[in-house]
PDB file of N, CA, C and O in Angstrom:
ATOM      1  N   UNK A   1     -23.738  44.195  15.435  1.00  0.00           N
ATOM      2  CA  UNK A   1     -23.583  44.420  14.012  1.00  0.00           C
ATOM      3  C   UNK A   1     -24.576  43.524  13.274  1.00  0.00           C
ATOM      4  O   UNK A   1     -24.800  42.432  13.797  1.00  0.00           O
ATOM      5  N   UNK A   2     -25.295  43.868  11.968  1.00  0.00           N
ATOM      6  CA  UNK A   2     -26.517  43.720  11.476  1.00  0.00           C
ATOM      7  C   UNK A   2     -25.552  42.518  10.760  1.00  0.00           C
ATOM      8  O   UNK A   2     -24.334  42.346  10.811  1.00  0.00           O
ATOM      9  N   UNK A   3     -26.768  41.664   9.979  1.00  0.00           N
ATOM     10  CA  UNK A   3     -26.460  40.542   9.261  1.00  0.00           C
ATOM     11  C   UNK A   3     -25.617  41.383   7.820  1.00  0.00           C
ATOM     12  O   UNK A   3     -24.598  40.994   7.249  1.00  0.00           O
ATOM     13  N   UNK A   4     -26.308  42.418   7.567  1.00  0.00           N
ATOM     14  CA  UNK A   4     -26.201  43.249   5.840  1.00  0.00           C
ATOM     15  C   UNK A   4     -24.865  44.357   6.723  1.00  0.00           C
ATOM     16  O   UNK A   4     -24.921  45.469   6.198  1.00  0.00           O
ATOM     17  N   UNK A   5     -24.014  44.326   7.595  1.00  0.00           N
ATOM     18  CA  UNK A   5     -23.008  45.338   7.901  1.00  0.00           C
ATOM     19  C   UNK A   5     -21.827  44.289   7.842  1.00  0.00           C
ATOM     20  O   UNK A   5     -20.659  44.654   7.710  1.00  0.00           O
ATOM     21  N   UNK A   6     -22.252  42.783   7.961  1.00  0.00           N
ATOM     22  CA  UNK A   6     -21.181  41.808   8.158  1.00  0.00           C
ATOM     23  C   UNK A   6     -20.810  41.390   7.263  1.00  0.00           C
ATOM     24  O   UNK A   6     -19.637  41.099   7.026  1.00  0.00           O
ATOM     25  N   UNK A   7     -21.888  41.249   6.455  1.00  0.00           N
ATOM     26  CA  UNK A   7     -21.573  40.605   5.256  1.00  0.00           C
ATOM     27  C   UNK A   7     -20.626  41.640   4.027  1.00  0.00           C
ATOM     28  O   UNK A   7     -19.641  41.348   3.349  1.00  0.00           O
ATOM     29  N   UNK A   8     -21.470  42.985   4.130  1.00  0.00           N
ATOM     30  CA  UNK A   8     -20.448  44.093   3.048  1.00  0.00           C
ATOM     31  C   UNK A   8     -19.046  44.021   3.689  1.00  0.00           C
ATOM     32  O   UNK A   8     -18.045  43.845   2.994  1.00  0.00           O
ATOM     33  N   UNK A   9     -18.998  44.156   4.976  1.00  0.00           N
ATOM     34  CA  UNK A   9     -17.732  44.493   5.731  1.00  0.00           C
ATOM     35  C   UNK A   9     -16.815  43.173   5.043  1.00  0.00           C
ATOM     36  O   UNK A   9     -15.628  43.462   4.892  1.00  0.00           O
ATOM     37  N   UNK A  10     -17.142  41.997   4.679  1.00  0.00           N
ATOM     38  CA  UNK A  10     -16.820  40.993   5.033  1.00  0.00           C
ATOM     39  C   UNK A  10     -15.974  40.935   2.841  1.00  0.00           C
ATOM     40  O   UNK A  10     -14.883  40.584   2.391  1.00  0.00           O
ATOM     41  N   UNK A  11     -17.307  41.505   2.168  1.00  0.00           N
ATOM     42  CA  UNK A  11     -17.269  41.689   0.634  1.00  0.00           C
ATOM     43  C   UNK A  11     -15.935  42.537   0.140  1.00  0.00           C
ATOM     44  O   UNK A  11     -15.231  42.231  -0.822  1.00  0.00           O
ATOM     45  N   UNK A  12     -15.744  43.715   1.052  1.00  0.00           N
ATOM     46  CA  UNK A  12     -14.888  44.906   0.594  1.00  0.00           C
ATOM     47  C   UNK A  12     -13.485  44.887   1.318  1.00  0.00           C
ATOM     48  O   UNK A  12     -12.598  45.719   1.123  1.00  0.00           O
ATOM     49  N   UNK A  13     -13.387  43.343   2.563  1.00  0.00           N
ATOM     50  CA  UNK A  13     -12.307  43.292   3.296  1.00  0.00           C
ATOM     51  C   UNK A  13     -11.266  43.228   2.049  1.00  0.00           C
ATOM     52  O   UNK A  13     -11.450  42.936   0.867  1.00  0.00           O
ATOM     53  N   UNK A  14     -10.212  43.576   2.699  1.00  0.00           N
ATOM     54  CA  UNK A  14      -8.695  42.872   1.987  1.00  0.00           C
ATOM     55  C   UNK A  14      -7.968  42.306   2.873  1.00  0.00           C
ATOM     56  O   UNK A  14      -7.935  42.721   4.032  1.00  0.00           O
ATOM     57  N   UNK A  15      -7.348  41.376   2.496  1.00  0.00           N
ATOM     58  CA  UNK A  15      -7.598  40.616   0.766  1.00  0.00           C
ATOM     59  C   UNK A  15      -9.076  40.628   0.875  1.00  0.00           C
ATOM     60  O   UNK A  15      -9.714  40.776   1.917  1.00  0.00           O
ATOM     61  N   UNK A  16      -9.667  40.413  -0.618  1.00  0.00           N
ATOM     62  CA  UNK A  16     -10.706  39.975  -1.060  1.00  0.00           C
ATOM     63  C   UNK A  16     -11.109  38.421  -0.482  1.00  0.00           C
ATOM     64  O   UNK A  16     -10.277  37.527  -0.327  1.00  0.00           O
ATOM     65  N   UNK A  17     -12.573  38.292  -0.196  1.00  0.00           N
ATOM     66  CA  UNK A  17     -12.762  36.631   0.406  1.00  0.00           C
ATOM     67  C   UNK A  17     -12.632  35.931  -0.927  1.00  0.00           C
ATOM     68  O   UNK A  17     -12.981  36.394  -2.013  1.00  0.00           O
ATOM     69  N   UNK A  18     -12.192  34.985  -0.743  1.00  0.00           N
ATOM     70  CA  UNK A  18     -12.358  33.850  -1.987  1.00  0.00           C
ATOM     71  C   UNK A  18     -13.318  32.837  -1.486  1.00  0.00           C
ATOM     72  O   UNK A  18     -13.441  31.720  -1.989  1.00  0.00           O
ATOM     73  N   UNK A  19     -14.019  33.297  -0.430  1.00  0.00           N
ATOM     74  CA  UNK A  19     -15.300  32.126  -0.543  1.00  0.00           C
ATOM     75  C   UNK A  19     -17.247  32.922  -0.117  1.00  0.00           C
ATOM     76  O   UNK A  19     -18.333  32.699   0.417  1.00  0.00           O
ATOM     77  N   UNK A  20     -16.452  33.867  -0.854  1.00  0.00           N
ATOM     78  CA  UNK A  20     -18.253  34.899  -0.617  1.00  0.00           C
ATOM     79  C   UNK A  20     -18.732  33.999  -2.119  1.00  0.00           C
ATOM     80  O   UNK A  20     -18.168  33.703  -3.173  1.00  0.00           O
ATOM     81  N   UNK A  21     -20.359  33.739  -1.396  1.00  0.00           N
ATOM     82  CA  UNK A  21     -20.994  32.595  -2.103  1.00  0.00           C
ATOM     83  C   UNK A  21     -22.312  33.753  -3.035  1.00  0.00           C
ATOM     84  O   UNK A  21     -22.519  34.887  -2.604  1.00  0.00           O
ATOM     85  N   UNK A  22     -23.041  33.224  -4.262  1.00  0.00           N
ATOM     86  CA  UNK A  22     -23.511  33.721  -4.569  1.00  0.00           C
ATOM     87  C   UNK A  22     -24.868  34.222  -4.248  1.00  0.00           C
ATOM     88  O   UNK A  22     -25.446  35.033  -4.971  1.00  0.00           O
ATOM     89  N   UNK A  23     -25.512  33.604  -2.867  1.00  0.00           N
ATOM     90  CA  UNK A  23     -26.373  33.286  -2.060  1.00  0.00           C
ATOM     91  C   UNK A  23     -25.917  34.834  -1.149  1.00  0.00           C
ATOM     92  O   UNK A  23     -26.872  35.548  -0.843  1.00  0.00           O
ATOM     93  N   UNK A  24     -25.084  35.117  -0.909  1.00  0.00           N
ATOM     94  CA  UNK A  24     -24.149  35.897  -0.054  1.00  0.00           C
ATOM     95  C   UNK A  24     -24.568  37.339  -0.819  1.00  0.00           C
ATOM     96  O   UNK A  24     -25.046  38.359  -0.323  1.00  0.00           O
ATOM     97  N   UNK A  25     -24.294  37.111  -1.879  1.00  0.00           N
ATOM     98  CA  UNK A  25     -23.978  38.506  -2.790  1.00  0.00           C
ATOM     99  C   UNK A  25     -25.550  39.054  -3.161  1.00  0.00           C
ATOM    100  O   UNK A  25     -25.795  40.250  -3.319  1.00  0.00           O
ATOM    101  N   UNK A  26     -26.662  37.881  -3.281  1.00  0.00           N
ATOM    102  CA  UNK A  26     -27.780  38.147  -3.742  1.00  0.00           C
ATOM    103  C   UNK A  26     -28.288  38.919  -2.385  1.00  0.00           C
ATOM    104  O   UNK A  26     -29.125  39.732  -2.777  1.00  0.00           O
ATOM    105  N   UNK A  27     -28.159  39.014  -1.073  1.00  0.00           N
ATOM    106  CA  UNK A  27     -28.184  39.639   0.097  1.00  0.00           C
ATOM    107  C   UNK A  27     -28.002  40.676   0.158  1.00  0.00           C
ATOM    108  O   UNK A  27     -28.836  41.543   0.415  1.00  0.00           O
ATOM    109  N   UNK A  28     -26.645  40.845  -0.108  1.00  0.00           N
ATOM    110  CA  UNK A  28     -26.136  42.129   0.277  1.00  0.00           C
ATOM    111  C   UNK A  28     -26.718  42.845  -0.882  1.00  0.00           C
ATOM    112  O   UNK A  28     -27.293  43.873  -0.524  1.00  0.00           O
ATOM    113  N   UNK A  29     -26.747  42.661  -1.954  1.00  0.00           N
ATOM    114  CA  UNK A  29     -27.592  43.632  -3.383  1.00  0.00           C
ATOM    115  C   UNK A  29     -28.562  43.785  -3.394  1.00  0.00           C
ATOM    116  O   UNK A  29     -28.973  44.586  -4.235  1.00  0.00           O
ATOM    117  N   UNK A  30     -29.470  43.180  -2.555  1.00  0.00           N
ATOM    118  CA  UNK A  30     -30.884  43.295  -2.197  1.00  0.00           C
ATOM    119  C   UNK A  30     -31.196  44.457  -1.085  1.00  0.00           C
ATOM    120  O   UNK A  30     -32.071  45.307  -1.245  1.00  0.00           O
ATOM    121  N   UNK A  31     -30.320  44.363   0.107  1.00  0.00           N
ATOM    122  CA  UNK A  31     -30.822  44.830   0.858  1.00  0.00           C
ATOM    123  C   UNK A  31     -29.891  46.238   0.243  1.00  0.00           C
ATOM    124  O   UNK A  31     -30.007  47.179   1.029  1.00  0.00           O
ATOM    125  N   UNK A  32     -29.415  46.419  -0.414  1.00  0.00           N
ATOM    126  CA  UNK A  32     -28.185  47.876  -0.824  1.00  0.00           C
ATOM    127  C   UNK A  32     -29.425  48.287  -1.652  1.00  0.00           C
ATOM    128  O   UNK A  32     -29.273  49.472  -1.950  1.00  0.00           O
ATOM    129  N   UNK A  33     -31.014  47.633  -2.332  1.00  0.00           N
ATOM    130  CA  UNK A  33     -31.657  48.270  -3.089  1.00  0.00           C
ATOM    131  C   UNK A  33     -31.744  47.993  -4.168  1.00  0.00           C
ATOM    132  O   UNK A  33     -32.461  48.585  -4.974  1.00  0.00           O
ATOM    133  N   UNK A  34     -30.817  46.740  -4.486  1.00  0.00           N
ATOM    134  CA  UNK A  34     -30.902  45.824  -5.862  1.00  0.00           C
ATOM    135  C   UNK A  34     -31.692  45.029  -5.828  1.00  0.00           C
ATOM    136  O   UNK A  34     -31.841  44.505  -4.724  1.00  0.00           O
ATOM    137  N   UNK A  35     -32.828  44.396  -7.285  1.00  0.00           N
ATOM    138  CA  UNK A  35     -33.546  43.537  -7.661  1.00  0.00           C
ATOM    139  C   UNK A  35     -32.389  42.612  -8.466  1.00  0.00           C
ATOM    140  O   UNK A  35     -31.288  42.961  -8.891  1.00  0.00           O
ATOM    141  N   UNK A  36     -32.870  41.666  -8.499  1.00  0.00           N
ATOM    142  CA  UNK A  36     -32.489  40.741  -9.561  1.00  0.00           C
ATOM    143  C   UNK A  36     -33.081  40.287 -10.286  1.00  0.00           C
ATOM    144  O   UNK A  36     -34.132  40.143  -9.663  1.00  0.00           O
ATOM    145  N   UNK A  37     -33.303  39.759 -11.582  1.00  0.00           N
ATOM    146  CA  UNK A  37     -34.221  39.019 -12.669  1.00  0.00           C
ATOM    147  C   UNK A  37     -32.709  38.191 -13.219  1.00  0.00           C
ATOM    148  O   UNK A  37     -31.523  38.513 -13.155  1.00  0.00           O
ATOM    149  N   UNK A  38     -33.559  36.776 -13.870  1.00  0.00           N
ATOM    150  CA  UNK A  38     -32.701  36.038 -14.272  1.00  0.00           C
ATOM    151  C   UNK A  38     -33.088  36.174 -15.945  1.00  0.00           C
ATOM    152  O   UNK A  38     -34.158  36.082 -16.546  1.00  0.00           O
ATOM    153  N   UNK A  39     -31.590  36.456 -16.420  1.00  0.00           N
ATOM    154  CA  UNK A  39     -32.053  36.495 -18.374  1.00  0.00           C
ATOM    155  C   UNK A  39     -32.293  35.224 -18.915  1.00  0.00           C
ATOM    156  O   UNK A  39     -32.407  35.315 -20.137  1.00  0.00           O
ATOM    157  N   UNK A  40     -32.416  34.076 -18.504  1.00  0.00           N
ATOM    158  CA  UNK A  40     -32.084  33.254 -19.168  1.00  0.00           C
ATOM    159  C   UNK A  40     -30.446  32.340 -18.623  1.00  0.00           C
ATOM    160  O   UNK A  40     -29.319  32.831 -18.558  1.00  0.00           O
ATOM    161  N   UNK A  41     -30.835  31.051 -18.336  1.00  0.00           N
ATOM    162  CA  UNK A  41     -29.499  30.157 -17.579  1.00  0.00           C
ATOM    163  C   UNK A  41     -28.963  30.716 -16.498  1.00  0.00           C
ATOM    164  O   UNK A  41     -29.644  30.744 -15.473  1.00  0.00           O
ATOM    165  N   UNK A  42     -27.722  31.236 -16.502  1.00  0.00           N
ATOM    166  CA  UNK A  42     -27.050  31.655 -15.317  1.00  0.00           C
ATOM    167  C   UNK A  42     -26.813  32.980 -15.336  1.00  0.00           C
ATOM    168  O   UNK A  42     -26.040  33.538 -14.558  1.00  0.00           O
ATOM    169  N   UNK A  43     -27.452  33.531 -16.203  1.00  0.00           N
ATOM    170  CA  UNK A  43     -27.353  35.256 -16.456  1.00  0.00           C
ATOM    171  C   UNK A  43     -28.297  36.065 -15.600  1.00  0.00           C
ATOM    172  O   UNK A  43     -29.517  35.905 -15.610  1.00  0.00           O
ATOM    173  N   UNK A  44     -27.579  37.048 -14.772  1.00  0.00           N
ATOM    174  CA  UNK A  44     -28.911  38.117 -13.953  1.00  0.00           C
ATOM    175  C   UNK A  44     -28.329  39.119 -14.272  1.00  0.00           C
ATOM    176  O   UNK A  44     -27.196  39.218 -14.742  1.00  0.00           O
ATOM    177  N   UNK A  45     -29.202  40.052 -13.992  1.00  0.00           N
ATOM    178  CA  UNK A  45     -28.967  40.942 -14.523  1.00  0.00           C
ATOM    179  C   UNK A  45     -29.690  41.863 -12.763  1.00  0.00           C
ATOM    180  O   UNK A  45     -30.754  41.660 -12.177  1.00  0.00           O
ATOM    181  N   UNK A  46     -28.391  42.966 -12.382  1.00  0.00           N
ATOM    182  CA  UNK A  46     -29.140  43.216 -11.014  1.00  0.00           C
ATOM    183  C   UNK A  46     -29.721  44.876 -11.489  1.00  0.00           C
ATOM    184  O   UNK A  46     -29.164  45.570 -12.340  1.00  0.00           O
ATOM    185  N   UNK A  47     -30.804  45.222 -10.803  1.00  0.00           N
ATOM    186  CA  UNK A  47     -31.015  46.911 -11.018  1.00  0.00           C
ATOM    187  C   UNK A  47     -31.023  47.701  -9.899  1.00  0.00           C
ATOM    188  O   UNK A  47     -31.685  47.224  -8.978  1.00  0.00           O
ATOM    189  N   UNK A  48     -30.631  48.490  -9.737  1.00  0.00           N
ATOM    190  CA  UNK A  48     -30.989  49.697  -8.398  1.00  0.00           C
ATOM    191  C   UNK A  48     -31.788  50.461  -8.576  1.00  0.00           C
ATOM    192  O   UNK A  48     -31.860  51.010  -9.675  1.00  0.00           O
ATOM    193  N   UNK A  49     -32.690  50.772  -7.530  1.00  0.00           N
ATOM    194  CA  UNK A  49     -33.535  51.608  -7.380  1.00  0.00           C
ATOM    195  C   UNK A  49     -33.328  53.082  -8.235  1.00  0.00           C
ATOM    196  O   UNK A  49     -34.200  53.782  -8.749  1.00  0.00           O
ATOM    197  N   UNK A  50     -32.132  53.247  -8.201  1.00  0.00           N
ATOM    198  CA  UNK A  50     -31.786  54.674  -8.632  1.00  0.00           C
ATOM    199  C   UNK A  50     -31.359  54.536 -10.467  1.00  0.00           C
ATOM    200  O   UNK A  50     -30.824  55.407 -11.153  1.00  0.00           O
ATOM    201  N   UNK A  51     -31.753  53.318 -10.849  1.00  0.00           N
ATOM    202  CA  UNK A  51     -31.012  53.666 -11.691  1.00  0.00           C
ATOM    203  C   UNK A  51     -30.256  52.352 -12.605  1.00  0.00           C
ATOM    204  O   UNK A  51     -30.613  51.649 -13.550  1.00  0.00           O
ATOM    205  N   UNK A  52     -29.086  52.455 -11.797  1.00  0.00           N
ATOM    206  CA  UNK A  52     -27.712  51.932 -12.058  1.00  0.00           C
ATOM    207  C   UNK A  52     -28.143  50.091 -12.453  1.00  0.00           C
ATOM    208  O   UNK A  52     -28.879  49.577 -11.611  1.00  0.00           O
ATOM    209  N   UNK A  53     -27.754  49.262 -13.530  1.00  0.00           N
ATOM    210  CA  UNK A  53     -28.083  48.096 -13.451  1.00  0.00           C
ATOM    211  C   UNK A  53     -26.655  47.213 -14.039  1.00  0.00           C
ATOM    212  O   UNK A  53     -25.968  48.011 -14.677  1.00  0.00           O
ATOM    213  N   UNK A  54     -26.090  45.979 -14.015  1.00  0.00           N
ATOM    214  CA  UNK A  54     -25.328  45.660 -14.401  1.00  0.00           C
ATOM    215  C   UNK A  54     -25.802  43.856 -13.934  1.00  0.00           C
ATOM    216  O   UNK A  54     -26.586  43.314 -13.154  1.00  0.00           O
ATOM    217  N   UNK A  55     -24.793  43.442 -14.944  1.00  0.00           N
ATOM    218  CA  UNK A  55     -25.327  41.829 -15.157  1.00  0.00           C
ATOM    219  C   UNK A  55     -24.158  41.015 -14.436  1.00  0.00           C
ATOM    220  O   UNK A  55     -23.091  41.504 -14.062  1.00  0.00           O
ATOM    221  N   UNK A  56     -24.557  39.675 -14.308  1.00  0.00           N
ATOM    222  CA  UNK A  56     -23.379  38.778 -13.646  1.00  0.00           C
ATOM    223  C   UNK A  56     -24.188  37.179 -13.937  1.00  0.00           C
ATOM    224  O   UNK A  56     -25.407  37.021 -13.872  1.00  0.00           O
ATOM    225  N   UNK A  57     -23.191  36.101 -14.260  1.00  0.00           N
ATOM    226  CA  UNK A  57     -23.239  34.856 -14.592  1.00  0.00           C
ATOM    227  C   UNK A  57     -23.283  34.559 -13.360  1.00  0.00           C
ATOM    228  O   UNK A  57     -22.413  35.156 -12.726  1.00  0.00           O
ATOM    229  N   UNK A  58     -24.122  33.684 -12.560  1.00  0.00           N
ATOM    230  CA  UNK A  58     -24.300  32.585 -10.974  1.00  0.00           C
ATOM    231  C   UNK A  58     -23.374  32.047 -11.456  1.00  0.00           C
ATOM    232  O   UNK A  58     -23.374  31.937 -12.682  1.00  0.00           O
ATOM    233  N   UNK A  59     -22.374  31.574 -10.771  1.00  0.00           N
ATOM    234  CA  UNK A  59     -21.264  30.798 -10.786  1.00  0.00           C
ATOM    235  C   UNK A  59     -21.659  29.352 -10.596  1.00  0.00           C
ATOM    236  O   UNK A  59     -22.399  29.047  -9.661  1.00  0.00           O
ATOM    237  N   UNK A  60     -21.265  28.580 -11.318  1.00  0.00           N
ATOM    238  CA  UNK A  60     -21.853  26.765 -10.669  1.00  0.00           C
ATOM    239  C   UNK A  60     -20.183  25.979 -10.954  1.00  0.00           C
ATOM    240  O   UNK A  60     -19.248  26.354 -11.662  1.00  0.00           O
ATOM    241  N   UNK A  61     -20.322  24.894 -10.153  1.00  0.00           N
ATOM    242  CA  UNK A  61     -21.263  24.568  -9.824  1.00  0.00           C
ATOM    243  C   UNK A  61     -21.421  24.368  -7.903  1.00  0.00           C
ATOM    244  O   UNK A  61     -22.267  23.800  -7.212  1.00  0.00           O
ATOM    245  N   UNK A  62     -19.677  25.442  -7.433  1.00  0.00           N
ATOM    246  CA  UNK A  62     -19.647  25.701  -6.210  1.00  0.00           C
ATOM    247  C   UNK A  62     -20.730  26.956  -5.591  1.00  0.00           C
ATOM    248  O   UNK A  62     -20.944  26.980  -4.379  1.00  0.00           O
ATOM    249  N   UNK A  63     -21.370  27.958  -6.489  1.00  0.00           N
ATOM    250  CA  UNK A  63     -21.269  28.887  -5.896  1.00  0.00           C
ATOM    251  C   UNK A  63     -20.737  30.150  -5.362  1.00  0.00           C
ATOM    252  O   UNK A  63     -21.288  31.155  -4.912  1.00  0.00           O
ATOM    253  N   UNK A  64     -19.341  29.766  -5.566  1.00  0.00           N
ATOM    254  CA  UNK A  64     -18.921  30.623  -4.950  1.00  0.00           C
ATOM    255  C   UNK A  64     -18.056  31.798  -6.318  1.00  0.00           C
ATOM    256  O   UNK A  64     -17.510  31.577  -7.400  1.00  0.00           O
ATOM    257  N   UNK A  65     -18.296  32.844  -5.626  1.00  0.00           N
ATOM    258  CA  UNK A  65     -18.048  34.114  -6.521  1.00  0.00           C
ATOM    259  C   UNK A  65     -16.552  33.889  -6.893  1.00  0.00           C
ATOM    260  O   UNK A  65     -15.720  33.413  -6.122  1.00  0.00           O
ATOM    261  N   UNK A  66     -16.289  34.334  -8.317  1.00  0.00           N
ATOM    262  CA  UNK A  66     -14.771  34.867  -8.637  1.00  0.00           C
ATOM    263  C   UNK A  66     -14.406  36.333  -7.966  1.00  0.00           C
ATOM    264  O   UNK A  66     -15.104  37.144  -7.358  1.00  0.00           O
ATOM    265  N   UNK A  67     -13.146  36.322  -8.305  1.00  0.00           N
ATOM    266  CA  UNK A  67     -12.436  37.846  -7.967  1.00  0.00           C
ATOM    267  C   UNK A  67     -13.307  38.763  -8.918  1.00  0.00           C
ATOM    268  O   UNK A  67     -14.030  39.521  -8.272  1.00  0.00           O
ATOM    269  N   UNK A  68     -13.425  38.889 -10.346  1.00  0.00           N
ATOM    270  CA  UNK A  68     -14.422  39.557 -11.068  1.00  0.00           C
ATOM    271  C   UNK A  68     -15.329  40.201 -10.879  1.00  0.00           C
ATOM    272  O   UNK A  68     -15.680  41.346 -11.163  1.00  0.00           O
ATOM    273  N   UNK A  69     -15.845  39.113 -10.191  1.00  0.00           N
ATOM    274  CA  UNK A  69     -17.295  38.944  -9.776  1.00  0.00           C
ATOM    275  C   UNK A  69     -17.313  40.093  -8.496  1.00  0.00           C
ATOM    276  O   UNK A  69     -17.853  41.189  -8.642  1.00  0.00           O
ATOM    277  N   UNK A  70     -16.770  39.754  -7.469  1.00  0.00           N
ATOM    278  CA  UNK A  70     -16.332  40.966  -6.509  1.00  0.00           C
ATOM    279  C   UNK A  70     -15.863  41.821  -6.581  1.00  0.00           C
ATOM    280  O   UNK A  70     -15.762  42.563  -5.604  1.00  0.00           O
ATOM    281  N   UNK A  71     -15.337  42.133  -7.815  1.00  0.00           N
ATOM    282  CA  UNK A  71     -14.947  43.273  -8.117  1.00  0.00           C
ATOM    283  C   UNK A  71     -16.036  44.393  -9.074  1.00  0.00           C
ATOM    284  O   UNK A  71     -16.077  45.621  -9.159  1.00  0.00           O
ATOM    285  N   UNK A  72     -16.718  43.456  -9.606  1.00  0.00           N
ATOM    286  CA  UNK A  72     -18.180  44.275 -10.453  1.00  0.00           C
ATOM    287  C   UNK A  72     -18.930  44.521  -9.305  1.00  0.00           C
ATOM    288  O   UNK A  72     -19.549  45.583  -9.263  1.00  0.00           O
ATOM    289  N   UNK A  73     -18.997  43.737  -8.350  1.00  0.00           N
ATOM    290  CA  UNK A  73     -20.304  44.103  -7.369  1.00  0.00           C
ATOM    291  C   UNK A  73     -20.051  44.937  -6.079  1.00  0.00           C
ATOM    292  O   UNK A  73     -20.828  45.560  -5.356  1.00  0.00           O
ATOM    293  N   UNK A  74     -18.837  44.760  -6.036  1.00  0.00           N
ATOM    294  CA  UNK A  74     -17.608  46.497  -5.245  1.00  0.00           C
ATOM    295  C   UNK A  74     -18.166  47.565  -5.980  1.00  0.00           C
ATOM    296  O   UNK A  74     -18.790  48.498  -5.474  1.00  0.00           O
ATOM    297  N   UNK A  75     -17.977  47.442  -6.958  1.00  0.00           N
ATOM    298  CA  UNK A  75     -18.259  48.668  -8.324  1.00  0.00           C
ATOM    299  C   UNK A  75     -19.151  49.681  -7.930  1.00  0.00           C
ATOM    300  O   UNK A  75     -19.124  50.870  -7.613  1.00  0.00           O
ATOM    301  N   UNK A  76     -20.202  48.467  -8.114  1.00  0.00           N
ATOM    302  CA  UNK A  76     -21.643  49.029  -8.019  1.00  0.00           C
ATOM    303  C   UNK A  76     -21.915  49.430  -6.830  1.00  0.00           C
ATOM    304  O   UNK A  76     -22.136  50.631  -6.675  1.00  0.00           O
ATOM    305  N   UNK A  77     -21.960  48.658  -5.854  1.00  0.00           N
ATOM    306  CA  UNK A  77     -22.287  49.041  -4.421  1.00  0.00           C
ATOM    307  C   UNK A  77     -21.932  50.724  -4.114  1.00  0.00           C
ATOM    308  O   UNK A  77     -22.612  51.520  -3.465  1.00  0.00           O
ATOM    309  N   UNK A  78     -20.423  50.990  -4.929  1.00  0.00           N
ATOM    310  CA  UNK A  78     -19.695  52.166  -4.563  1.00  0.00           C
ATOM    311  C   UNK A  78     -20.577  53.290  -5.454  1.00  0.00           C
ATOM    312  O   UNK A  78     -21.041  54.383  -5.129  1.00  0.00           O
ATOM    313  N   UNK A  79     -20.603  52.574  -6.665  1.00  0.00           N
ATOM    314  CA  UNK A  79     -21.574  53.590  -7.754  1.00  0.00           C
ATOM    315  C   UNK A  79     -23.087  54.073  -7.181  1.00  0.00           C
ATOM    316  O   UNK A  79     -23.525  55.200  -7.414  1.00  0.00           O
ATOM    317  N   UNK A  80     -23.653  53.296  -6.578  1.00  0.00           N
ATOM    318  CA  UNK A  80     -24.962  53.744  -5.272  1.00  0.00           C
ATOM    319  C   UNK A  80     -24.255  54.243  -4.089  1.00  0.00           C
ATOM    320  O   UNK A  80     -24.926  54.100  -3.066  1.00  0.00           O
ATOM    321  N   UNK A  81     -23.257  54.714  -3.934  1.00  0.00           N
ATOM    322  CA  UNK A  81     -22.781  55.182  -2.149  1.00  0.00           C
ATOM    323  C   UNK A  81     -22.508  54.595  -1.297  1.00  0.00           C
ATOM    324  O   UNK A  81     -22.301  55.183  -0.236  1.00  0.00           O
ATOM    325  N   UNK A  82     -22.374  53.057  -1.378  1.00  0.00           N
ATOM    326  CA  UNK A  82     -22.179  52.397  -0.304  1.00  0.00           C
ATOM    327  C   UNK A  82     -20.818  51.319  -0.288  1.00  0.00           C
ATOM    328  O   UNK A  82     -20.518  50.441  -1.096  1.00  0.00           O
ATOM    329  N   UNK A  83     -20.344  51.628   0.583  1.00  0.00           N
ATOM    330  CA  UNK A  83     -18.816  51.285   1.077  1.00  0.00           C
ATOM    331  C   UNK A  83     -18.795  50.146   2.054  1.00  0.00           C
ATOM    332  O   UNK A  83     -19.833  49.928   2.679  1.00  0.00           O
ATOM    333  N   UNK A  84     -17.883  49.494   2.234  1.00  0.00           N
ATOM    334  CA  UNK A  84     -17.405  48.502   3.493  1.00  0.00           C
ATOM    335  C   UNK A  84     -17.631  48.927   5.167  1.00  0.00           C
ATOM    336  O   UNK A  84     -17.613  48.160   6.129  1.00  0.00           O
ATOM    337  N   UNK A  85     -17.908  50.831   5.158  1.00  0.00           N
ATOM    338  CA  UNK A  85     -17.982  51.322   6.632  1.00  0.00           C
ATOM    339  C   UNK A  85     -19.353  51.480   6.616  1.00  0.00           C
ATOM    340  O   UNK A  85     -19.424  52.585   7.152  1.00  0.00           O
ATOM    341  N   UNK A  86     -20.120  51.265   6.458  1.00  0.00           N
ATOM    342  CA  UNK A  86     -21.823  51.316   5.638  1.00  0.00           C
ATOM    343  C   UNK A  86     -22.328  50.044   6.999  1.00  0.00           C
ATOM    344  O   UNK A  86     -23.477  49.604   7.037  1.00  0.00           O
TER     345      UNK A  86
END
């Protein structure tokens, strides 16, 4: 199993992880076909190839993602076609 099958598998488990890091998430949105640009401080803003773009605050000063946060980037992943069996 690929580094980018472990990590989604790992994003869309339930329960939800409470320690997927934002280092983690910039991975998996990259290789799903997302860019990132930073707006300014802790604001990015991610885009897909196809389209679809939506924003998210880097979490500080652990890193590590909220429930929110995994739940906007579930969203999207699903809004491009791609699921936890992916």
């Amino acid at each position: 199993m690929s580094k980018k099958e472990k990590l989604l598998r790992r994003l869309f488990s339930v329960p939800q992880p409470r320690d997927f890091s934002w280092d983690e998430l910039v991975t998996v949105m990259s290789r799903a076909g997302f860019s990132h640009e930073c707006q300014g401080g802790s604001h990015f803003i991610f885009e897909h190839t196809g389209g679809l773009s939506f924003s998210m605050s880097r979490t500080h000063p652990s890193g590590i993602l909220k429930a929110d946060q995994i739940k906007d980037a579930k969203a999207a992943l699903e809004a491009v076609g791609i699921s936890g069996e992916d």
